[in-house]
N, CA, C and O atoms as a Tinker XYZ file with bonds, in Angstrom:
   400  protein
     1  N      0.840000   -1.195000    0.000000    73     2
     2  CA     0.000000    0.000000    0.000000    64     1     3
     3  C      0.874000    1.243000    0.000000    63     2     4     5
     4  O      1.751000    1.354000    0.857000    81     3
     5  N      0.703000    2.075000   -0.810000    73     3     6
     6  CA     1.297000    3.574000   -1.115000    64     5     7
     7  C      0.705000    4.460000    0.458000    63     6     8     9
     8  O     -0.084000    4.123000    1.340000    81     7
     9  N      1.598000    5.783000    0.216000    73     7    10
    10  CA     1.030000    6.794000    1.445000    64     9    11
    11  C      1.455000    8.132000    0.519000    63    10    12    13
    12  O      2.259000    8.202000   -0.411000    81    11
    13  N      0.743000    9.000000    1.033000    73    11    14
    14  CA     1.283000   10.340000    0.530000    64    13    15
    15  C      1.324000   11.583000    1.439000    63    14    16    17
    16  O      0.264000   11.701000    2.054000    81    15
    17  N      2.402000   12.732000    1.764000    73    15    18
    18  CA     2.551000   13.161000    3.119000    64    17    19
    19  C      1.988000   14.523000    1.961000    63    18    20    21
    20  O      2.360000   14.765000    0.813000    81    19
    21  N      0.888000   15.272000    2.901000    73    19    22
    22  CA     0.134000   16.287000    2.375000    64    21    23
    23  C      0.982000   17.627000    3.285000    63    22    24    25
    24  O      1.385000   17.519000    4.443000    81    23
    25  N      1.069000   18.491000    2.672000    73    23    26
    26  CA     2.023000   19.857000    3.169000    64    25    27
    27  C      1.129000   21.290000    3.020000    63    26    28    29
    28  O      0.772000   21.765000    1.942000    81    27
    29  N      0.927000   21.712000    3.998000    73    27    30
    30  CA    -0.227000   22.815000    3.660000    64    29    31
    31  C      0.859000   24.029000    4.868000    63    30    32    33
    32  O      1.564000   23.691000    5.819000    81    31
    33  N      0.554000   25.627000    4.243000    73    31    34
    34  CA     0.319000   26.478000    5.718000    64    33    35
    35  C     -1.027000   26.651000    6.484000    63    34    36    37
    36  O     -2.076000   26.812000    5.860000    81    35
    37  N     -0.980000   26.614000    7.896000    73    35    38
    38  CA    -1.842000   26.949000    8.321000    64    37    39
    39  C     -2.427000   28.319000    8.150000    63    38    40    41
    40  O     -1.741000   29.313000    7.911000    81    39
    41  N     -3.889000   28.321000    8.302000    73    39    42
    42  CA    -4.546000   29.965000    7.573000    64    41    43
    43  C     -4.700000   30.291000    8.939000    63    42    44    45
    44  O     -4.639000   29.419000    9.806000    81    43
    45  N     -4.964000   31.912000    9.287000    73    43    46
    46  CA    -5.336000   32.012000   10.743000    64    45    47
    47  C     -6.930000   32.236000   11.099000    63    46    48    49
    48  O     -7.869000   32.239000   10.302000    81    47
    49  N     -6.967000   32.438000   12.664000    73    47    50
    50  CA    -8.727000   32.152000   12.665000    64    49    51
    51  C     -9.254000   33.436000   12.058000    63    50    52    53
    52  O    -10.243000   33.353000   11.330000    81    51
    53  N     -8.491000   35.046000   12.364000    73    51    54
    54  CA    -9.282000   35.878000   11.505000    64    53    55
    55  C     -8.504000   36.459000   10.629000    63    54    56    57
    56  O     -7.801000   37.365000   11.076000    81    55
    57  N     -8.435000   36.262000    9.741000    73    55    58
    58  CA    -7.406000   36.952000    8.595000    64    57    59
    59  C     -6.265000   36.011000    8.841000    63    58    60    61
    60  O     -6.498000   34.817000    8.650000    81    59
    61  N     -4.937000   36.406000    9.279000    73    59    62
    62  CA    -3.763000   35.767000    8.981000    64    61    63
    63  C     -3.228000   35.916000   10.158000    63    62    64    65
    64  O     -2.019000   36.045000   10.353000    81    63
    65  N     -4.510000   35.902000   11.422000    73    63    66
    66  CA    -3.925000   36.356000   12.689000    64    65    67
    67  C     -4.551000   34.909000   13.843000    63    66    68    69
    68  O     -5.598000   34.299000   13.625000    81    67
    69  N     -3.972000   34.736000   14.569000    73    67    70
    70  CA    -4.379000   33.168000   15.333000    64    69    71
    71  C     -4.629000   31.922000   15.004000    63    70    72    73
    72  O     -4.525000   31.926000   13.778000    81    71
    73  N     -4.864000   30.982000   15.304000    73    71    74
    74  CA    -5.693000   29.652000   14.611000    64    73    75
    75  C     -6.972000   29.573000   14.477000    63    74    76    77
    76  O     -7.818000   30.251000   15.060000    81    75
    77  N     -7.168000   28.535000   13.512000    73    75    78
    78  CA    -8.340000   28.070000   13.279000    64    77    79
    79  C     -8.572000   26.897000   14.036000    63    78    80    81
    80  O     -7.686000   26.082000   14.295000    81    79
    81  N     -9.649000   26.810000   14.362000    73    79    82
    82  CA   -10.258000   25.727000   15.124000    64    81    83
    83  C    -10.299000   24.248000   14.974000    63    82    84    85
    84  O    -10.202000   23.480000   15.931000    81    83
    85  N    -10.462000   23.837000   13.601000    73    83    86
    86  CA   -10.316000   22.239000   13.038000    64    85    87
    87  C    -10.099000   22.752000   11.482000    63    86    88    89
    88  O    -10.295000   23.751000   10.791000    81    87
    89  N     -9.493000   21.236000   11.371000    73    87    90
    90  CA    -9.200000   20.761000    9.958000    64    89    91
    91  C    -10.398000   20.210000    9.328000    63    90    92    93
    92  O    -11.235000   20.734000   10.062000    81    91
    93  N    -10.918000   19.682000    8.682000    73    91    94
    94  CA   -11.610000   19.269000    7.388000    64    93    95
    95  C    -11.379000   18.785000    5.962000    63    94    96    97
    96  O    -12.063000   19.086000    4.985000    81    95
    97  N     -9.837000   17.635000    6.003000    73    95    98
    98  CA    -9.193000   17.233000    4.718000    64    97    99
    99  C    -10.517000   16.256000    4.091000    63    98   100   101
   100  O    -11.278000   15.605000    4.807000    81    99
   101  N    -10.586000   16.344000    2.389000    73    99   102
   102  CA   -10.720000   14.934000    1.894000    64   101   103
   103  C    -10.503000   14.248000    1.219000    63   102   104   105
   104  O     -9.441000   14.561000    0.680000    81   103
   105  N    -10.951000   13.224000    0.776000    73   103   106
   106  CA   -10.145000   12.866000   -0.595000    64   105   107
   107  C    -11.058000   12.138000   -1.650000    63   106   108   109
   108  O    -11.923000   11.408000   -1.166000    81   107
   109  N    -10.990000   12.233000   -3.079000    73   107   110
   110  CA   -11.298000   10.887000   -3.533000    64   109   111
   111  C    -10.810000   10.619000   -4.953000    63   110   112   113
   112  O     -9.704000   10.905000   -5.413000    81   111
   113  N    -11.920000    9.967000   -5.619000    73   111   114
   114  CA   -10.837000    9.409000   -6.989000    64   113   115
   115  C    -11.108000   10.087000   -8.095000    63   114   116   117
   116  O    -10.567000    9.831000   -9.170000    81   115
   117  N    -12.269000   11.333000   -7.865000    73   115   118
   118  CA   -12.480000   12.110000   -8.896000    64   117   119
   119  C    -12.539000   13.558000   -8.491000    63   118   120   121
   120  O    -13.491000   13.827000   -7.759000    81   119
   121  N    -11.677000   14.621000   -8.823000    73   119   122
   122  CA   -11.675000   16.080000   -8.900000    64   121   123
   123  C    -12.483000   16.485000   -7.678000    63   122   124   125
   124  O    -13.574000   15.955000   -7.468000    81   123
   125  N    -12.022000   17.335000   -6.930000    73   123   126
   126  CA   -12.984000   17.414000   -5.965000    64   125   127
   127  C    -13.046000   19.464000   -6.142000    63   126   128   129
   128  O    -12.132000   20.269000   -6.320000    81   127
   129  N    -14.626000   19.670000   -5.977000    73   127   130
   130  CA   -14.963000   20.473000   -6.576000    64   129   131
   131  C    -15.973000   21.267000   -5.237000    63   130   132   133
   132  O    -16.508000   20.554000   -4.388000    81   131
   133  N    -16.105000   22.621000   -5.215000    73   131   134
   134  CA   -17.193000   23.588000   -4.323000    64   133   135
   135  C    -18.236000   22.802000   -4.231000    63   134   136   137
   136  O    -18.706000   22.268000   -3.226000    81   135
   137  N    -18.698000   22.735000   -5.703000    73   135   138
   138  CA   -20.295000   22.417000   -5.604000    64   137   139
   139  C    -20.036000   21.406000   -7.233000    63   138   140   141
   140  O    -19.693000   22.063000   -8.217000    81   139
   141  N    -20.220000   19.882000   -7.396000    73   139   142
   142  CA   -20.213000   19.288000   -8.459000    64   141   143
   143  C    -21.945000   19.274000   -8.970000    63   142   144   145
   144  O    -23.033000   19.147000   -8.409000    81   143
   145  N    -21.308000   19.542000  -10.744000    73   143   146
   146  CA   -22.506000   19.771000  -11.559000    64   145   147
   147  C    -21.893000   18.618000  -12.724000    63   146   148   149
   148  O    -22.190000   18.814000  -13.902000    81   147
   149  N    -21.360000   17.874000  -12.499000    73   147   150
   150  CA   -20.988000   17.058000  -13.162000    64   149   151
   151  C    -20.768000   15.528000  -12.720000    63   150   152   153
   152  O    -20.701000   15.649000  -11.497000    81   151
   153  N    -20.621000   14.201000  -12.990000    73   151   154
   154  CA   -20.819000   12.893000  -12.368000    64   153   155
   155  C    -18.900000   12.691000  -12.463000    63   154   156   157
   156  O    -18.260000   11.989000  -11.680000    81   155
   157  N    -18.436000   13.316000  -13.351000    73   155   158
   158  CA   -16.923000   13.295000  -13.314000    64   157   159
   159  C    -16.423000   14.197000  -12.119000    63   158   160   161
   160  O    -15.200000   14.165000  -11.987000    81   159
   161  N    -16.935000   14.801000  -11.439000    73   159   162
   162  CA   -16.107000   15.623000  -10.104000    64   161   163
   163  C    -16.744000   15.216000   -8.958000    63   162   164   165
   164  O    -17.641000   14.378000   -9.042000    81   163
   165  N    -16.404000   15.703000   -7.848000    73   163   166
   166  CA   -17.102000   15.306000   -6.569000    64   165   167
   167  C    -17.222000   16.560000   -5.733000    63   166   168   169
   168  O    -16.354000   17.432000   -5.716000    81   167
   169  N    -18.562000   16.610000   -4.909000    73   167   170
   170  CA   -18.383000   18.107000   -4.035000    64   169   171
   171  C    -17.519000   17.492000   -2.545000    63   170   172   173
   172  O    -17.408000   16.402000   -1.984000    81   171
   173  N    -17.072000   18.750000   -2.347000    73   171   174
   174  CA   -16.246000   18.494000   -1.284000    64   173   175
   175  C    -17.217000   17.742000   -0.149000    63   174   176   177
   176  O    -16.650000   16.695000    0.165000    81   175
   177  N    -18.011000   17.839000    0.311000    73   175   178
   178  CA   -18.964000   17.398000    1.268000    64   177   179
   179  C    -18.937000   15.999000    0.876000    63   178   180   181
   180  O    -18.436000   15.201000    1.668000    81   179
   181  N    -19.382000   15.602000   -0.185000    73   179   182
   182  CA   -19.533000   13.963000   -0.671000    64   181   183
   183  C    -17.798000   13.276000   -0.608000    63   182   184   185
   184  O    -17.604000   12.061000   -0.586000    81   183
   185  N    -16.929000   14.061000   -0.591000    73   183   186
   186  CA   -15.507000   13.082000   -0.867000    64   185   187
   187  C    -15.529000   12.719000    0.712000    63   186   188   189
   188  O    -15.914000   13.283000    1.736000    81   187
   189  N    -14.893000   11.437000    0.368000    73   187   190
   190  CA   -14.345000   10.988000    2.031000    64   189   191
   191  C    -13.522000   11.602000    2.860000    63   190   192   193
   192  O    -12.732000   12.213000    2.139000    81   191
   193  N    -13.225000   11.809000    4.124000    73   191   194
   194  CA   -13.212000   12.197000    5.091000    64   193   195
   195  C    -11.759000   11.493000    5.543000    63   194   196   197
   196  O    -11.627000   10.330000    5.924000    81   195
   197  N    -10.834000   12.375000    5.419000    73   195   198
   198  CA    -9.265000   11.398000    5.920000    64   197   199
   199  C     -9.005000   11.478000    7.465000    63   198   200   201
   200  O     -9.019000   12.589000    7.994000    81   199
   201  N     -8.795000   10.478000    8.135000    73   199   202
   202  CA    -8.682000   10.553000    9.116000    64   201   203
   203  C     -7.557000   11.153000    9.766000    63   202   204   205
   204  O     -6.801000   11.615000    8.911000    81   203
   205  N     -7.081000   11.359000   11.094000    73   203   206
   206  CA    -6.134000   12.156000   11.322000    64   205   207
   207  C     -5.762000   13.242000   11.521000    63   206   208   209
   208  O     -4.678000   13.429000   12.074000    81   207
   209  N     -6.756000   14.512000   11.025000    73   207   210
   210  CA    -6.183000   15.428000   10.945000    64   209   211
   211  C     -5.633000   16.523000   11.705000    63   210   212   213
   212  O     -6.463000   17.362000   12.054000    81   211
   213  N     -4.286000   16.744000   12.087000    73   211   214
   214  CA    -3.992000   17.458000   12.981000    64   213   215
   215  C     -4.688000   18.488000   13.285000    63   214   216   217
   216  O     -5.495000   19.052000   12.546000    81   215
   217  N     -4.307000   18.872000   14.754000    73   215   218
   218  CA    -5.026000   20.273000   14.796000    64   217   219
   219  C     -4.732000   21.642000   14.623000    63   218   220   221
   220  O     -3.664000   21.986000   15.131000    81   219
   221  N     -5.336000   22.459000   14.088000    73   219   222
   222  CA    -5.098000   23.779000   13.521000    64   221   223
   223  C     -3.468000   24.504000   14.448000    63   222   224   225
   224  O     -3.287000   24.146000   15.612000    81   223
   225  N     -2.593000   25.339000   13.869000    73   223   226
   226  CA    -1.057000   25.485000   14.650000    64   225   227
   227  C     -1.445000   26.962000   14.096000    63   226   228   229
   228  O     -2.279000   27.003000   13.190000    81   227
   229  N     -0.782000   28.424000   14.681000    73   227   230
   230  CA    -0.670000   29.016000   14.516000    64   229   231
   231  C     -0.545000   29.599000   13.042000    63   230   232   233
   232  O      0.140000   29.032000   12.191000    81   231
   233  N     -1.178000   30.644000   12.822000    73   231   234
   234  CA    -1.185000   31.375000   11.376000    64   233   235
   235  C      0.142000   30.963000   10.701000    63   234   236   237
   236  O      0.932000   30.707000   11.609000    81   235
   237  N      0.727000   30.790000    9.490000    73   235   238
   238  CA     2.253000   30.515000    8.882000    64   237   239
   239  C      2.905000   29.423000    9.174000    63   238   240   241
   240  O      4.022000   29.333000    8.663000    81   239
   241  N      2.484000   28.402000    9.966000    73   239   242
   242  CA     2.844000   27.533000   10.084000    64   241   243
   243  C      3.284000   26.521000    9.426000    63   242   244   245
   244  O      3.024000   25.820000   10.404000    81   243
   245  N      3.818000   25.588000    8.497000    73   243   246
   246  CA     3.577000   24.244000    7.913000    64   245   247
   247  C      3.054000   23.511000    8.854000    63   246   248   249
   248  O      3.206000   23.620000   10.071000    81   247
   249  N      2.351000   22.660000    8.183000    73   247   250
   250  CA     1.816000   21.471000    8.820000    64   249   251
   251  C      1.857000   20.025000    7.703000    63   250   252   253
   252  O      2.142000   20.186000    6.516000    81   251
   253  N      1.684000   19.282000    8.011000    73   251   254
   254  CA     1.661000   18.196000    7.480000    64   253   255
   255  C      0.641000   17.101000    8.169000    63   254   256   257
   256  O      0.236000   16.955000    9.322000    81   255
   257  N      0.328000   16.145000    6.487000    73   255   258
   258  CA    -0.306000   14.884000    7.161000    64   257   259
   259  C     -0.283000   13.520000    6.358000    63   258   260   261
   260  O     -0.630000   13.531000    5.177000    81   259
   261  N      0.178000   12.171000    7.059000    73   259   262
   262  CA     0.938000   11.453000    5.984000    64   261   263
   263  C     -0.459000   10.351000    6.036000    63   262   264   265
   264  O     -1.026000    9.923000    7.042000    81   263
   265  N     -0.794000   10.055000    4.488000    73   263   266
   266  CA    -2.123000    9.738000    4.561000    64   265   267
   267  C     -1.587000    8.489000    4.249000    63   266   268   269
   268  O     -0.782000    8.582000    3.323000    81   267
   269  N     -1.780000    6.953000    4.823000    73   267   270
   270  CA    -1.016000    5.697000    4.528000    64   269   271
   271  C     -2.435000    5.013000    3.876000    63   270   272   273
   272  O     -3.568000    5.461000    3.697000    81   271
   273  N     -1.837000    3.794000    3.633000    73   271   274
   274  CA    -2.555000    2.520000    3.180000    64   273   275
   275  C     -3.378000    3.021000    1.535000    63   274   276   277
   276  O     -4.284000    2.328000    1.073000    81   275
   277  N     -3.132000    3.647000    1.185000    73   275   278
   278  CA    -3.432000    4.026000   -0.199000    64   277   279
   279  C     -3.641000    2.835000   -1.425000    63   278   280   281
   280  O     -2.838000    1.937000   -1.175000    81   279
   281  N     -4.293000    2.565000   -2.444000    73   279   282
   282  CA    -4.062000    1.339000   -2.955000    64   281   283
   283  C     -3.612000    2.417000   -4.127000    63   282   284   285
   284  O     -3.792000    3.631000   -4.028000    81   283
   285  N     -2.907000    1.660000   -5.414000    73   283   286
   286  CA    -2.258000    2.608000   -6.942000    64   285   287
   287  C     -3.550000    3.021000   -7.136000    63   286   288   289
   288  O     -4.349000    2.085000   -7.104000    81   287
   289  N     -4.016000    4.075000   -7.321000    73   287   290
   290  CA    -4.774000    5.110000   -8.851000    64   289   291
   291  C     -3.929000    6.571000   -8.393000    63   290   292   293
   292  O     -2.808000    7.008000   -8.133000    81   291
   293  N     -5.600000    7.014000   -8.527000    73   291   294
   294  CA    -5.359000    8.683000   -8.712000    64   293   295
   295  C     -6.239000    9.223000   -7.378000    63   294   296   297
   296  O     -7.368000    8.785000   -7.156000    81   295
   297  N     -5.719000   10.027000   -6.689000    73   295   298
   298  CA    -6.063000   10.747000   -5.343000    64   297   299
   299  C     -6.368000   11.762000   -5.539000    63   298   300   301
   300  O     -5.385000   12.270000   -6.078000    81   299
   301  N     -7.382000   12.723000   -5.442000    73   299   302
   302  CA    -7.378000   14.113000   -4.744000    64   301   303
   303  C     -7.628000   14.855000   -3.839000    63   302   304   305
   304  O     -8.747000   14.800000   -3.329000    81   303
   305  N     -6.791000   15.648000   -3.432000    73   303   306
   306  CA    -7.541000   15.984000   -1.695000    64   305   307
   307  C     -7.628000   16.818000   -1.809000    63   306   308   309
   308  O     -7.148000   17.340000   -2.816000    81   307
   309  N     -8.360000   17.620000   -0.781000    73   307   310
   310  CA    -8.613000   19.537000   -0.757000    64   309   311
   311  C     -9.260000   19.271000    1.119000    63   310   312   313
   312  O     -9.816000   18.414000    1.806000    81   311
   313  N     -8.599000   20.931000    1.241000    73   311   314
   314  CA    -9.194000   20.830000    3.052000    64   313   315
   315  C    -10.015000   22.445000    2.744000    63   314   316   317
   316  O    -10.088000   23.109000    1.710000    81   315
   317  N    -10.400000   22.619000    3.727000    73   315   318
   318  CA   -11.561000   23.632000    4.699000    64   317   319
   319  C    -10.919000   23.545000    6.043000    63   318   320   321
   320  O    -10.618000   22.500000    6.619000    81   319
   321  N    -10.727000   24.878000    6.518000    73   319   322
   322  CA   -10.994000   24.763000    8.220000    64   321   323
   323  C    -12.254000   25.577000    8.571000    63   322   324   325
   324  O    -13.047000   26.157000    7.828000    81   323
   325  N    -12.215000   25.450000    9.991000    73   323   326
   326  CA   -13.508000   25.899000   10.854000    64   325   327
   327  C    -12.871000   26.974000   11.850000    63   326   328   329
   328  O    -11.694000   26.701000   12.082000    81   327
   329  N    -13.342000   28.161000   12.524000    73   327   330
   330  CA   -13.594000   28.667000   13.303000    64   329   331
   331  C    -14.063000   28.561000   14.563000    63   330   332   333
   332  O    -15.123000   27.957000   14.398000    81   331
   333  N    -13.925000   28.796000   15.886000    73   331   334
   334  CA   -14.678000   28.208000   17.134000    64   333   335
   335  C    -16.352000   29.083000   16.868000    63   334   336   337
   336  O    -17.352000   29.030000   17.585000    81   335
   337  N    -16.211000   29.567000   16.044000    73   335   338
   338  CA   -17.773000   29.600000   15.753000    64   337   339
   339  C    -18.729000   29.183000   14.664000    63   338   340   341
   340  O    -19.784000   29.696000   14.294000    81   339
   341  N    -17.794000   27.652000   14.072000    73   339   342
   342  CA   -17.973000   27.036000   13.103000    64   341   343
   343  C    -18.428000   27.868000   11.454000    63   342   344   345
   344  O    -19.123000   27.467000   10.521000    81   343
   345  N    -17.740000   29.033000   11.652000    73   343   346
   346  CA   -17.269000   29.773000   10.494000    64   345   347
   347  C    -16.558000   28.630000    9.255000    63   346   348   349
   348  O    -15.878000   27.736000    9.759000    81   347
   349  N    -16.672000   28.611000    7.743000    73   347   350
   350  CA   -16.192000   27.738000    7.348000    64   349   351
   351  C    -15.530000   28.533000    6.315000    63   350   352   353
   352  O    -16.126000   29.486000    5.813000    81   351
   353  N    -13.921000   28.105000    5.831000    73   351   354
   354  CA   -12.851000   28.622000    4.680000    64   353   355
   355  C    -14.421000   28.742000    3.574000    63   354   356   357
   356  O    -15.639000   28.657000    3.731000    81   355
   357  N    -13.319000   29.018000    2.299000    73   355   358
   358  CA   -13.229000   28.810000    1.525000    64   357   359
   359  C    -13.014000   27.366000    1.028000    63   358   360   361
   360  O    -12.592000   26.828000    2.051000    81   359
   361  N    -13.053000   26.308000   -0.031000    73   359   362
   362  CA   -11.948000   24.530000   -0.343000    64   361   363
   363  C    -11.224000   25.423000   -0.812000    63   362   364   365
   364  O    -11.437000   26.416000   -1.509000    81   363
   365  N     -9.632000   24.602000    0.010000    73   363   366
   366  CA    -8.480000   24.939000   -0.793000    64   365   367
   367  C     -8.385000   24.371000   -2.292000    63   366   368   369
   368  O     -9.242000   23.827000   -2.989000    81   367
   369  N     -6.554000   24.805000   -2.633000    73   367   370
   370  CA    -6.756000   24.095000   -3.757000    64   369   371
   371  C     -6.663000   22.878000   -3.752000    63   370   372   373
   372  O     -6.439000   22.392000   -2.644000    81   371
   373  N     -6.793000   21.866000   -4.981000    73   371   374
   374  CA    -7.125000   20.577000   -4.984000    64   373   375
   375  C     -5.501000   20.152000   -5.515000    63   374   376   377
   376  O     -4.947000   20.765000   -6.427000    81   375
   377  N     -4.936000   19.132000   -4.859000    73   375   378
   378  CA    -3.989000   18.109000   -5.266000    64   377   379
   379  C     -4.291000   17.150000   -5.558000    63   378   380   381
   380  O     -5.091000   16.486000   -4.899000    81   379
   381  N     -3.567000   16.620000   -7.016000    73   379   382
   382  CA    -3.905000   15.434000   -7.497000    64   381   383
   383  C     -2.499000   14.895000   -7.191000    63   382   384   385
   384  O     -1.407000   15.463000   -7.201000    81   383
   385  N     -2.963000   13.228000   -6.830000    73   383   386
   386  CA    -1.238000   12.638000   -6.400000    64   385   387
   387  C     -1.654000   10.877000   -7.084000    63   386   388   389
   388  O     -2.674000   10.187000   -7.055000    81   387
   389  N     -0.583000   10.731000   -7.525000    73   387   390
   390  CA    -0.800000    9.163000   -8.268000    64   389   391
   391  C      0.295000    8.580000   -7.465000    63   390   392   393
   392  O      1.457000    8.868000   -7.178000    81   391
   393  N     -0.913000    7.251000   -7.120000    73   391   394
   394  CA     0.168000    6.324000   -5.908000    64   393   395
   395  C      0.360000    4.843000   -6.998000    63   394   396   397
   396  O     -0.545000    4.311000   -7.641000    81   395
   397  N      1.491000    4.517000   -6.956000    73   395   398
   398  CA     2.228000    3.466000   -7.564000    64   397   399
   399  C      2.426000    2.425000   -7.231000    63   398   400
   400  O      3.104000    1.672000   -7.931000    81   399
């Protein structure tokens, strides 16, 4: 089984100032998209749910998260964080990663 270590900065809780409250990574095997209008993409809400995800670190931070047991295709993930007043991002951008 493949793994792939995901590398993001942390965003802050208001602007680019404190943390955010939780993570929200996901993944799946087709494009993951705001809102899918198509059977070829997926909305972020419908992709699966990776487990693990650290918790939010100060604004500028790197963070990382090493997603294991992968079987070979094609992956894409995209995250969202939350606010302690369940305020929600923007989906980041989407990475596509091919496990071998």
């Amino acid at each position: 089984a493949g793994q792939v270590t995901l590398t993001w900065t942390a965003p802050g809780d208001d602007g680019t100032k404190g943390a955010a409250s939780v993570y929200q990574i996901k993944w799946s095997e087709l494009p993951i998209v705001e809102s899918a209008d198509h059977a070829s993409k997926c909305n972020f809400w419908a992709a699966e749910n990776v487990a693990g995800e650290p918790k939010p670190q100060q604004a500028g931070r790197v963070q990382t998260l090493i997603v294991e047991d992968l079987k070979a295709g094609t992956y894409y993930f995209a995250l969202k964080t939350r606010d302690e007043l369940n305020n929600e991002s923007a989906m980041s951008n989407v990475v596509k990663v091919e496990v071998k």
